[in-house]
Kinemage of the C-alpha trace (Angstrom):
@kinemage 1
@onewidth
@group {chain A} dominant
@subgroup {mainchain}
@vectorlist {calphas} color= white
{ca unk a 1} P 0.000 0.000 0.000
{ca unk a 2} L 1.022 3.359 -1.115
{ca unk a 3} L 2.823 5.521 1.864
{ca unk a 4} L 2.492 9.103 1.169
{ca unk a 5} L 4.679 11.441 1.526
{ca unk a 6} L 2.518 13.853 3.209
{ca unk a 7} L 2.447 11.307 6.383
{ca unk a 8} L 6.383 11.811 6.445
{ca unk a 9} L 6.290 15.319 6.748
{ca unk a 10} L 3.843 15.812 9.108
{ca unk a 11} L 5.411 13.131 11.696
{ca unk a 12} L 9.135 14.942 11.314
{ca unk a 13} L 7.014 18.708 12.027
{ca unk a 14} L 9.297 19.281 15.162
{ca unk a 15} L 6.556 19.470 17.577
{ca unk a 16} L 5.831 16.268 17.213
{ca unk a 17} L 9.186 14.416 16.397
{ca unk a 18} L 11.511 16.770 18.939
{ca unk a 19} L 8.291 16.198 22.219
{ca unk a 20} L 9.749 14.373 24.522
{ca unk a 21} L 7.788 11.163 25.609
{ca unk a 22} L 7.861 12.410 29.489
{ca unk a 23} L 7.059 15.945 28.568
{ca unk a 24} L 4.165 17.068 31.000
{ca unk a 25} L 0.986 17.853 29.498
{ca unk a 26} L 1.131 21.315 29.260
{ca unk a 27} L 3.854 21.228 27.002
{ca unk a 28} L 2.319 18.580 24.851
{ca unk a 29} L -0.737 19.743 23.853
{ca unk a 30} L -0.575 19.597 20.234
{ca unk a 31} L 0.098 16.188 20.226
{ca unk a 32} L -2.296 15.196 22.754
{ca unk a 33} L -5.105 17.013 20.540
{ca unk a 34} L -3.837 14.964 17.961
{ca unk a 35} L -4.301 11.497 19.743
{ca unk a 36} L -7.642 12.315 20.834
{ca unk a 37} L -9.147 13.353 17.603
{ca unk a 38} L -7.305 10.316 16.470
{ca unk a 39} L -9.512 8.187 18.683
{ca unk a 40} L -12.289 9.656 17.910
{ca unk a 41} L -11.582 9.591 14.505
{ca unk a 42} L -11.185 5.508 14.245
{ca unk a 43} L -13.981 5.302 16.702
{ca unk a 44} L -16.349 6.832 14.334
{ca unk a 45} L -15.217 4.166 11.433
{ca unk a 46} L -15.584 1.626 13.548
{ca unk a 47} L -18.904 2.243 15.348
{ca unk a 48} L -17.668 1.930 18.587
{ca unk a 49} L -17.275 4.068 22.010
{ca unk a 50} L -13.750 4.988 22.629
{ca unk a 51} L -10.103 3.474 21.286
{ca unk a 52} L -7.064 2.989 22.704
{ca unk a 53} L -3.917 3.684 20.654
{ca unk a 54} L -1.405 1.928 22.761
{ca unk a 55} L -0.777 -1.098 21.005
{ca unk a 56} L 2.216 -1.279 19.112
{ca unk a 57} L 1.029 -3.985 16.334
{ca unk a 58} L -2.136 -5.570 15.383
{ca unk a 59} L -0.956 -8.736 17.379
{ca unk a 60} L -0.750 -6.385 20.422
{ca unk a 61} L -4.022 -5.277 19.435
{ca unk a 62} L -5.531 -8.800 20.146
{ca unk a 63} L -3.645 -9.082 23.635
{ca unk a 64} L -4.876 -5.835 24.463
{ca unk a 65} L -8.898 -6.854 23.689
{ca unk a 66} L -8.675 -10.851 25.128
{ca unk a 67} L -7.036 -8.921 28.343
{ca unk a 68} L -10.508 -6.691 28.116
{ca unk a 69} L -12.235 -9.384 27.749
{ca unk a 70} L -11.246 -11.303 30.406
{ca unk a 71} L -11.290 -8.515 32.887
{ca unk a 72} L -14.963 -8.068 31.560
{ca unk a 73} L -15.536 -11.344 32.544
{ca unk a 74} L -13.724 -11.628 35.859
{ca unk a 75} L -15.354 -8.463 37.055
{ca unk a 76} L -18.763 -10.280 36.743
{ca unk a 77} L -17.715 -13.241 38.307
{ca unk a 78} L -18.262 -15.386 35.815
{ca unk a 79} L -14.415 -17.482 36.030
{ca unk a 80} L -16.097 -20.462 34.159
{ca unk a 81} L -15.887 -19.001 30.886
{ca unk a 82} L -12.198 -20.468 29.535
{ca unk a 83} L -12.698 -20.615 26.025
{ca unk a 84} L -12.232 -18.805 22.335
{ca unk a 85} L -13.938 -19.947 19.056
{ca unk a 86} L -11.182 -19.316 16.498
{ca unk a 87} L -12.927 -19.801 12.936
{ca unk a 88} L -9.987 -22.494 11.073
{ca unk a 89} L -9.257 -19.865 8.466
{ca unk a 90} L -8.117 -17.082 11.254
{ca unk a 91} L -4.913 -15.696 11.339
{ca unk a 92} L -2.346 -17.371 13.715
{ca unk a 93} L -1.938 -14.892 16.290
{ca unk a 94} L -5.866 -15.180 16.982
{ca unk a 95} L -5.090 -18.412 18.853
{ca unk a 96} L -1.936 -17.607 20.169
{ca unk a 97} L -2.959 -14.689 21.740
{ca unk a 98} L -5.786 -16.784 23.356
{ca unk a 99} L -3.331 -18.722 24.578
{ca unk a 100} L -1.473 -16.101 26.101
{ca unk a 101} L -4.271 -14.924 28.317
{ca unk a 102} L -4.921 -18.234 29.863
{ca unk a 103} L -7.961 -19.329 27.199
{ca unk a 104} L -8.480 -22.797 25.292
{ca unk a 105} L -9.007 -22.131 22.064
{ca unk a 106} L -11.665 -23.915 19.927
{ca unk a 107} L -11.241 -23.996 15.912
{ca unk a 108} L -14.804 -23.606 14.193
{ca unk a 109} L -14.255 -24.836 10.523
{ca unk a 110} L -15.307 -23.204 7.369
{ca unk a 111} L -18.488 -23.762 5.472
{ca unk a 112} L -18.263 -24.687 2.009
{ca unk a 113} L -18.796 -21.164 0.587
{ca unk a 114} L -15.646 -19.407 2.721
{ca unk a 115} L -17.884 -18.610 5.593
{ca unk a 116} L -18.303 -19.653 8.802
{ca unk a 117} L -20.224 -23.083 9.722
{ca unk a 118} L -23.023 -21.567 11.654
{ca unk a 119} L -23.758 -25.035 13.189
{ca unk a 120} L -20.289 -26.185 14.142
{ca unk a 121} L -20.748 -22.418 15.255
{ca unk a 122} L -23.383 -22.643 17.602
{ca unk a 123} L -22.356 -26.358 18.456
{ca unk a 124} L -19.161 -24.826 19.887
{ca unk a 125} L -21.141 -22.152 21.819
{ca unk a 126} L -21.388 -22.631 25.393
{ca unk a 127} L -21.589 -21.487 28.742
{ca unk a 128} L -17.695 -21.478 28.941
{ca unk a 129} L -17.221 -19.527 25.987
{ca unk a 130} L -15.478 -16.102 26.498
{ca unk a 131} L -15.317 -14.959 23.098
{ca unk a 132} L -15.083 -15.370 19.391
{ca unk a 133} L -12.248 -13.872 17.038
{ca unk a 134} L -13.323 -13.486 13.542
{ca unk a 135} L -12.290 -11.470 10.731
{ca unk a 136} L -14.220 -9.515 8.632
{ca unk a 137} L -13.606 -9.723 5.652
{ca unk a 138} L -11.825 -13.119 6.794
{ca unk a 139} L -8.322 -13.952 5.197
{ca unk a 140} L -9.978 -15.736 2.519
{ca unk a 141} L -11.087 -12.001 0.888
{ca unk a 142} L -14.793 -13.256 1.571
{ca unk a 143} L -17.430 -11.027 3.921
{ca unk a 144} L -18.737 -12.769 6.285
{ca unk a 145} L -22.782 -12.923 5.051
{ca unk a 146} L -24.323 -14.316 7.784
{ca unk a 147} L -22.478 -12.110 10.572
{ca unk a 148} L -25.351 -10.810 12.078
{ca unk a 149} L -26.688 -14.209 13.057
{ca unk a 150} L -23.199 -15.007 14.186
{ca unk a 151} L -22.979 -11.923 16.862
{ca unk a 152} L -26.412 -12.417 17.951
{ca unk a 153} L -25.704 -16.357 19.001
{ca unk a 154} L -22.660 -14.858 20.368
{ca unk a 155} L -24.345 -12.629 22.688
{ca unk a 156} L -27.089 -14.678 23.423
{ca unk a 157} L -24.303 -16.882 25.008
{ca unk a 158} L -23.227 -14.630 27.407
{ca unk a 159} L -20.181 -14.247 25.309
{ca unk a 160} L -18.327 -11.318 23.721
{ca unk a 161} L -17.178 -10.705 20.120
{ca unk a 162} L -13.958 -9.573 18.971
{ca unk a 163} L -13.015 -8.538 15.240
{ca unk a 164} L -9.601 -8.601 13.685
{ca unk a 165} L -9.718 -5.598 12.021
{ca unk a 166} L -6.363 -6.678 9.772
{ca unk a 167} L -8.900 -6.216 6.902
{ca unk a 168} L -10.540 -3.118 7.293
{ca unk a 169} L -9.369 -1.744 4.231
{ca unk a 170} L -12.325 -3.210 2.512
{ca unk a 171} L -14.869 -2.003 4.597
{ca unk a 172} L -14.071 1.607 5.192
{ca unk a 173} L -17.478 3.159 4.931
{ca unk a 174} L -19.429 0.574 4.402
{ca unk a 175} L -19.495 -1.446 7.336
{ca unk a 176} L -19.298 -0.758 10.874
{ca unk a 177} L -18.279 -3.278 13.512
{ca unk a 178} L -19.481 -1.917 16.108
{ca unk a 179} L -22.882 -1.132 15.110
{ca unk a 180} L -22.879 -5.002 13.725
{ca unk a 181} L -22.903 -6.226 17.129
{ca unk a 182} L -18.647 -6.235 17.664
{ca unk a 183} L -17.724 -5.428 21.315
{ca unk a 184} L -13.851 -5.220 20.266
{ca unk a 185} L -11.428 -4.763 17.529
{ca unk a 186} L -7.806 -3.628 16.482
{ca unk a 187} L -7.195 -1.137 13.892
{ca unk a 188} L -4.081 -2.208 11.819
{ca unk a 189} L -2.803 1.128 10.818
{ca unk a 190} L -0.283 -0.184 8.193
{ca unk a 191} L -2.844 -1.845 6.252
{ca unk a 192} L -5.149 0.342 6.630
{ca unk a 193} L -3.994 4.049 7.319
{ca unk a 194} L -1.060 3.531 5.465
{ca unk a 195} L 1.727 3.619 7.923
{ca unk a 196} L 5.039 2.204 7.180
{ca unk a 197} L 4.568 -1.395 7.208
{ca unk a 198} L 7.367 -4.523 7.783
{ca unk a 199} L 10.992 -4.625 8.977
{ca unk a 200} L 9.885 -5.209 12.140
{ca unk a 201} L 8.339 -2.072 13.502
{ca unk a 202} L 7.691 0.452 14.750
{ca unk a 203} L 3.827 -0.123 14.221
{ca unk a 204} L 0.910 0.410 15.818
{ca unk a 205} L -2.601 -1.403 16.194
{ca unk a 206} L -5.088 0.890 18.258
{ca unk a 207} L -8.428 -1.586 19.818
{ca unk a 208} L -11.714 0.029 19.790
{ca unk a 209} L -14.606 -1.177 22.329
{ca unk a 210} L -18.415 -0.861 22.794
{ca unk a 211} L -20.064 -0.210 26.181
{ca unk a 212} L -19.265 -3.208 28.154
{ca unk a 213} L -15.472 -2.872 27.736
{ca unk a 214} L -15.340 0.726 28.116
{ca unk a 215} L -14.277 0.448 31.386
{ca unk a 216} L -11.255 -1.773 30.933
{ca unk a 217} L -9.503 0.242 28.228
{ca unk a 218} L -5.655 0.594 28.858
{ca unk a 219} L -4.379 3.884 30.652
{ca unk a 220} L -3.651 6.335 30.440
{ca unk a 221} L -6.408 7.450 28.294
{ca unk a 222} L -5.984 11.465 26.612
{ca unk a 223} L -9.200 13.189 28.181
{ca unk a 224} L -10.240 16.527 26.896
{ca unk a 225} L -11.404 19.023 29.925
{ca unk a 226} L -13.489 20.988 29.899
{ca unk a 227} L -11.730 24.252 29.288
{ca unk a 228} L -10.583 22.500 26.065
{ca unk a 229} L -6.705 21.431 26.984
{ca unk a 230} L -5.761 18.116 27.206
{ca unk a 231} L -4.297 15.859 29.746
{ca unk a 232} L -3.797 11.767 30.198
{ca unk a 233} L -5.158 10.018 33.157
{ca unk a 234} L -3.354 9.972 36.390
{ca unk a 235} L -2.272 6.930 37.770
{ca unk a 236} L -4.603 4.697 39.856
{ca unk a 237} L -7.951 7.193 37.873
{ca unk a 238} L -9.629 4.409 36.674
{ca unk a 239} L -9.188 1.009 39.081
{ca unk a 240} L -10.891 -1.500 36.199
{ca unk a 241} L -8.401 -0.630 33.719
{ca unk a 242} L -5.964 -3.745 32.581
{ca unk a 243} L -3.023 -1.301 32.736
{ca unk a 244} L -0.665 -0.214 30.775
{ca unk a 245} L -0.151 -2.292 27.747
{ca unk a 246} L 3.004 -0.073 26.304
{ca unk a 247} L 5.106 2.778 27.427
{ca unk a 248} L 4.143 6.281 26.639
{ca unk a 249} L 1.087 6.357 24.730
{ca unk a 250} L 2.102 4.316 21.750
{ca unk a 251} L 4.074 4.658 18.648
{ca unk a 252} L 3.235 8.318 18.324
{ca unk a 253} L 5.232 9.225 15.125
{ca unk a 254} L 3.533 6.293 13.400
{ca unk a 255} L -0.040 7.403 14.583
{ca unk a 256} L 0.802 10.923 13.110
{ca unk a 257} L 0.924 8.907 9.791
{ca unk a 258} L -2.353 7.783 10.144
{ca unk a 259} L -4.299 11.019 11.201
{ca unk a 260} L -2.667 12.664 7.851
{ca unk a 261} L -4.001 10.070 6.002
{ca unk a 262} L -7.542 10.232 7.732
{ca unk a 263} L -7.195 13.943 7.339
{ca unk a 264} L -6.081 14.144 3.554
{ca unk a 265} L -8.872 11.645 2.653
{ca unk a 266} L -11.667 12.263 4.834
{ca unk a 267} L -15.207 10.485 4.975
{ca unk a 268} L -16.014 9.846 1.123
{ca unk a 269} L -12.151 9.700 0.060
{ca unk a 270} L -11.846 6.279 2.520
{ca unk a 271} L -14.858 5.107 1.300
{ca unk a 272} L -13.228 5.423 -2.376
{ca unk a 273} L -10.264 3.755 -0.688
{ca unk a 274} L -12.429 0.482 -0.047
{ca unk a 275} L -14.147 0.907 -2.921
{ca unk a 276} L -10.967 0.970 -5.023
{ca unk a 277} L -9.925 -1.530 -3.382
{ca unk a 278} L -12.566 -4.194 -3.777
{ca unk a 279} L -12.640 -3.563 -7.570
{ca unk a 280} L -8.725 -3.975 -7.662
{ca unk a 281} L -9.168 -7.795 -6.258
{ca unk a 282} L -11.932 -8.691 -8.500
{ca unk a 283} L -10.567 -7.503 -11.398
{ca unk a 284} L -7.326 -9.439 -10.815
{ca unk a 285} L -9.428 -12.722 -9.665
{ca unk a 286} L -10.712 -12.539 -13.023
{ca unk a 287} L -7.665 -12.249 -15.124
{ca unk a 288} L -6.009 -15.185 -13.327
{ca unk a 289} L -9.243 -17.415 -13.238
{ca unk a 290} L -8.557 -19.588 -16.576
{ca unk a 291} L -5.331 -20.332 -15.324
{ca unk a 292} L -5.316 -21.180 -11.057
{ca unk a 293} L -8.541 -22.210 -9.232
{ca unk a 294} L -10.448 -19.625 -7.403
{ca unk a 295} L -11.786 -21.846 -4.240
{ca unk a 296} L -14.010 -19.730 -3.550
{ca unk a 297} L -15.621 -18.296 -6.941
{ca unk a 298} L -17.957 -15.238 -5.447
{ca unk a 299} L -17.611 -12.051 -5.480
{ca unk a 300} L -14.082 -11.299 -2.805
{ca unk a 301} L -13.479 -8.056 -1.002
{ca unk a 302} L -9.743 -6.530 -1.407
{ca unk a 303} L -8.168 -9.372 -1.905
{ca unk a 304} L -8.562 -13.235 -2.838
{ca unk a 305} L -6.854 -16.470 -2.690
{ca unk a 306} L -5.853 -18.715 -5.444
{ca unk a 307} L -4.870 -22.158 -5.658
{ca unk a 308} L -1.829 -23.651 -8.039
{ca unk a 309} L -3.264 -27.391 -6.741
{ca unk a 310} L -4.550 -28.636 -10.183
{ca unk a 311} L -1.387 -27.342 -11.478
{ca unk a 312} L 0.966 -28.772 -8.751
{ca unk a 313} L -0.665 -32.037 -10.125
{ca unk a 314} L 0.035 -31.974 -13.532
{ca unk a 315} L 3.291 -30.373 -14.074
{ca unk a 316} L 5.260 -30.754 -10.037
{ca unk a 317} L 5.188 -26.612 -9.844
{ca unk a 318} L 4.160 -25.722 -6.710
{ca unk a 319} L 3.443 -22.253 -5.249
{ca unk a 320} L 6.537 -21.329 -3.745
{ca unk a 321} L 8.059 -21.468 -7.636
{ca unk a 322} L 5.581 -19.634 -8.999
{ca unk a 323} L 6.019 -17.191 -6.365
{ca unk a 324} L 9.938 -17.060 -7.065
{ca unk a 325} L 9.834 -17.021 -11.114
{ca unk a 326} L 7.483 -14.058 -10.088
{ca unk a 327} L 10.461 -12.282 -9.218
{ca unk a 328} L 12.187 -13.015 -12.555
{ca unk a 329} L 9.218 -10.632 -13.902
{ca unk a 330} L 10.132 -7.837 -12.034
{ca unk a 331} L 7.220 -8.483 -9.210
{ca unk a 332} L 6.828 -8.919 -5.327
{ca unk a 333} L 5.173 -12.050 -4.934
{ca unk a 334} L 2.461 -12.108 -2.946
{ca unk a 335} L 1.798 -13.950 0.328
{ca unk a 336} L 2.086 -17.753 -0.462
{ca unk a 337} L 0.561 -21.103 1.354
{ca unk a 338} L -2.011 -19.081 3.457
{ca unk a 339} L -4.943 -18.943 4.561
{ca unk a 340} L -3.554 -23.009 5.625
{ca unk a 341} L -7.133 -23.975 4.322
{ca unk a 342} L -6.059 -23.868 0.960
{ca unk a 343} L -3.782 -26.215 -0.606
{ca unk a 344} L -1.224 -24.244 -2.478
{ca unk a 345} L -3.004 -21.212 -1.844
{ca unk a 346} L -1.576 -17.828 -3.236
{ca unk a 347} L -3.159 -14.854 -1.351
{ca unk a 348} L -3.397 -11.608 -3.647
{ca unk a 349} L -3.945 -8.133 -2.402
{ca unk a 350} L -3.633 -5.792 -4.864
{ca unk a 351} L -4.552 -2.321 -2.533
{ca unk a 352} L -6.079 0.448 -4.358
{ca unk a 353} L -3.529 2.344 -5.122
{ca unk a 354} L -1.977 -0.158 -8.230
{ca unk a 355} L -2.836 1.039 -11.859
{ca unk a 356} L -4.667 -1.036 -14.272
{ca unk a 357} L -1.624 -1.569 -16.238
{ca unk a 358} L 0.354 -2.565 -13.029
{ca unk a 359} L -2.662 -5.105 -12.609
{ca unk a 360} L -2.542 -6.226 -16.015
{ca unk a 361} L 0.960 -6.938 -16.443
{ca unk a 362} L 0.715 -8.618 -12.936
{ca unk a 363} L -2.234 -10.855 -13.866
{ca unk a 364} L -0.190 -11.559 -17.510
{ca unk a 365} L 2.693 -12.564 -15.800
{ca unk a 366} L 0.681 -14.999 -13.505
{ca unk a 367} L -0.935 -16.467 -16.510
{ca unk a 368} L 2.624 -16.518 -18.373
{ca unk a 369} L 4.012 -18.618 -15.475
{ca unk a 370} L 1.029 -20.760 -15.059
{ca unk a 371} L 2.141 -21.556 -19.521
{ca unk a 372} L 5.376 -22.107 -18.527
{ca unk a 373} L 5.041 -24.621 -15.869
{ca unk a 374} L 2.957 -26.965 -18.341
{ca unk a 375} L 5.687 -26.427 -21.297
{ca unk a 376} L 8.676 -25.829 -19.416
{ca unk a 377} L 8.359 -26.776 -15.592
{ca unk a 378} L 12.312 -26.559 -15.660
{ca unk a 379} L 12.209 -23.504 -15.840
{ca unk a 380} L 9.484 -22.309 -12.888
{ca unk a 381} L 10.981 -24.722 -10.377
{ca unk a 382} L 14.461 -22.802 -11.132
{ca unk a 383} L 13.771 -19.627 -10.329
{ca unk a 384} L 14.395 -16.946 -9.637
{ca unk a 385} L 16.972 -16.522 -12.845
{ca unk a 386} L 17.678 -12.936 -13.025
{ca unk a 387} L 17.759 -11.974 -9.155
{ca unk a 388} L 21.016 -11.276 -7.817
{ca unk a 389} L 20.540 -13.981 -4.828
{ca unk a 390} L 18.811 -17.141 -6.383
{ca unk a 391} L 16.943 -19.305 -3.907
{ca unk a 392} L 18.323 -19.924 -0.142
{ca unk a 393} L 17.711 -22.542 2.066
{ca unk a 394} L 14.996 -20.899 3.236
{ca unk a 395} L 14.444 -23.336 6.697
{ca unk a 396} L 18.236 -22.439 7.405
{ca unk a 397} L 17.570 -18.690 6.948
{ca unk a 398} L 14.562 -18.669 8.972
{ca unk a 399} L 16.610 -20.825 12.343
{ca unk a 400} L 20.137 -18.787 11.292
{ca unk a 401} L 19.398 -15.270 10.009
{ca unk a 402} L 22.667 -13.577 8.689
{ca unk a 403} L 21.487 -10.010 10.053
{ca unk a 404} L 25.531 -8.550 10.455
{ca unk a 405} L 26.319 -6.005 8.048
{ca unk a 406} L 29.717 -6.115 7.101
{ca unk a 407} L 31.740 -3.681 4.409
{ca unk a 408} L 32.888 -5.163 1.629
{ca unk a 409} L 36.557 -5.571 0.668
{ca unk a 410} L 38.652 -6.943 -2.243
{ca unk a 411} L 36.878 -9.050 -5.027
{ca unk a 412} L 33.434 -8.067 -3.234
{ca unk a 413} L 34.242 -4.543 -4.529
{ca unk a 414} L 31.746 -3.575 -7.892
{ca unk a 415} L 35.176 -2.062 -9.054
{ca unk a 416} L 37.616 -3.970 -7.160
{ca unk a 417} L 41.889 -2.692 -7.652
């Protein structure tokens, strides 16, 4: 996704890059005006009551609402309730983070159309359920049709819903969590607000709540008095908060980012954003449909998966050498071999801000590769040919990263003596 420049200049304006993160609050008023209109900014696309913005990454994110969740349920009394429904095509960290905050987790499997299994749903629904993580759109690229009968067994449960919100991109101004029924979700800025994104970090993944978590958001919260200055809460202001989930108030030069971009674009511009975006992924899906399968063959928010199975078959190309002959035509390849539902599953996001010539010459060279592995598999399961690295040992790389920069001397010289 396209970083502008615009979001660079405002985070390096001085008075926000030079503030110090202890600087009292008198001196940081700009900033702290900033945060809170920030909040209130993501609350408003999300339908829901107030947002935190300490996370530092979407994974955060999901700590910080399980934690919520938990305390929710603590604070009622009700210590039976041990579990999470995980739908099976959820990102990993859904689980995980379950785990972390003491919860079993319970996989619901797909239905045959993407979607959840409403009766495996239900099935799994109990008086020990704490919550449900789903995403919306899920990872597959598919909205979730039948969400409102999801959230309302949900609640009916006694239970509370949480949405990953590491799709939002396709939804801005269109849908709104929280008036769907969500009691939590995590913003991820990068994909979504167009913050720098990868290399590990910084990042950021604010968590917005309804009502009933309100009163367990992270602090300090920014609160606006009523003589119009801002301040953050004192220690020990709110007793039902879960803490502090970060130092500071977050990754504030990367939440700078985002307000530009929620600033430059405004209402209608993010609902172009979305739009864009959904008619990005379906125009790709259909210039690569004669020559991968499309699992699921309806209509896919921004982005869809696609399968080299059939092809895998036939010619012994798998995904992972499509991805790298990819490179050989000058492109990124995309995510490869998730959602894990999909066997050989390619996972496209194209973003709204790629031409329709950059889409066309990426769905040509998909097609071109997908000719080449039934005339010349040779040649796909070699690549990359052209890259200066070809391929590592990729398991070795992964357990042993090489991440020592070291000058180069001698032969290593481009113009050695």
């Amino acid at each position: 996704k396209f970083n502008p420049k615009l979001n660079e200049w405002a985070a390096r304006l001085p008075g926000f890059a030079s503030l110090h993160p202890m600087a009292p609050d008198e001196v940081a008023q700009g900033t702290l005006q900033l945060l809170w209109e920030l909040e209130r900014a993501l609350a408003e696309i999300g339908g829901l009551r107030a947002v935190t913005l300490q996370p530092a990454a979407g994974a955060q994110g999901e700590l910080t609402g399980i934690l919520m969740i938990r305390a929710y349920h603590r604070s009622r009394g009700d210590t039976e309730r041990t579990e999470v429904l995980v739908p099976d095509s959820s990102h990993g960290t859904n689980p995980a983070t379950a785990t972390m905050a003491g919860f079993r987790t319970i996989t619901v499997p797909s239905a045959r159309d993407g979607g959840v299994d409403v009766e495996a749903f239900r099935a799994a629904l109990g008086p020990r359920t704490a919550a449900v993580m789903i995403t919306n759109p899920s990872t597959l690229g598919l909205f979730e049709k039948r969400i409102g009968e999801l959230l309302e067994a949900v609640h009916e449960a006694g239970a509370l819903a949480y949405m990953d919100g590491a799709n939002l991109n396709a939804i801005l101004g269109r849908f709104k969590p929280g008036a769907a029924g969500f009691d939590v979700m995590h913003f991820n800025v990068h994909k979504t607000f167009s913050t720098p994104h990868g290399g590990g970090g910084p990042g950021a993944g604010p968590v917005g709540v309804g009502d009933a978590l309100l009163p367990f958001l992270p602090a300090p919260r920014v609160l606006r008095e009523k003589d119009g200055t801002f301040r953050l809460e004192r220690p020990g202001e709110r007793p039902t908060s879960i803490g502090r989930l970060r130092s500071f108030v977050g990754n504030t030069g990367v939440l700078v980012r985002a307000y530009a971009y929620i600033s430059a674009h405004g209402g209608s511009g993010l609902r172009q954003v979305s739009d864009d975006a959904v008619l990005a992924a379906n125009y790709l899906k259909h210039l690569v449909a004669a020559a991968y399968e499309i699992p699921y063959d309806r209509a896919c928010k921004h982005e869809f998966v696609a399968s080299a199975s059939a092809l895998r078959k036939r010619t012994g190309v798998r995904t992972l050498d499509i991805a790298k002959r990819l490179i050989d035509y000058g492109f990124h390849p995309p995510t490869i071999y998730f959602p894990l539902i999909v066997d050989e599953a390619m996972l496209i996001e194209p973003t709204e801000t790629e031409s329709v010539e950059t889409l066309d010459a990426f769905g040509a060279a998909l097609v071109a590769i997908a000719g080449e592995a039934e005339s010349n598999p040779e040649l796909v399961t070699g690549a990359p040919h052209s890259a200066p690295v070809r391929r590592l040992d990729e398991a070795t790389a992964a357990r042993q990263p090489n991440l020592r920069w070291r000058p180069m001397t001698g032969a290593q010289m481009p113009c050695p003596d």
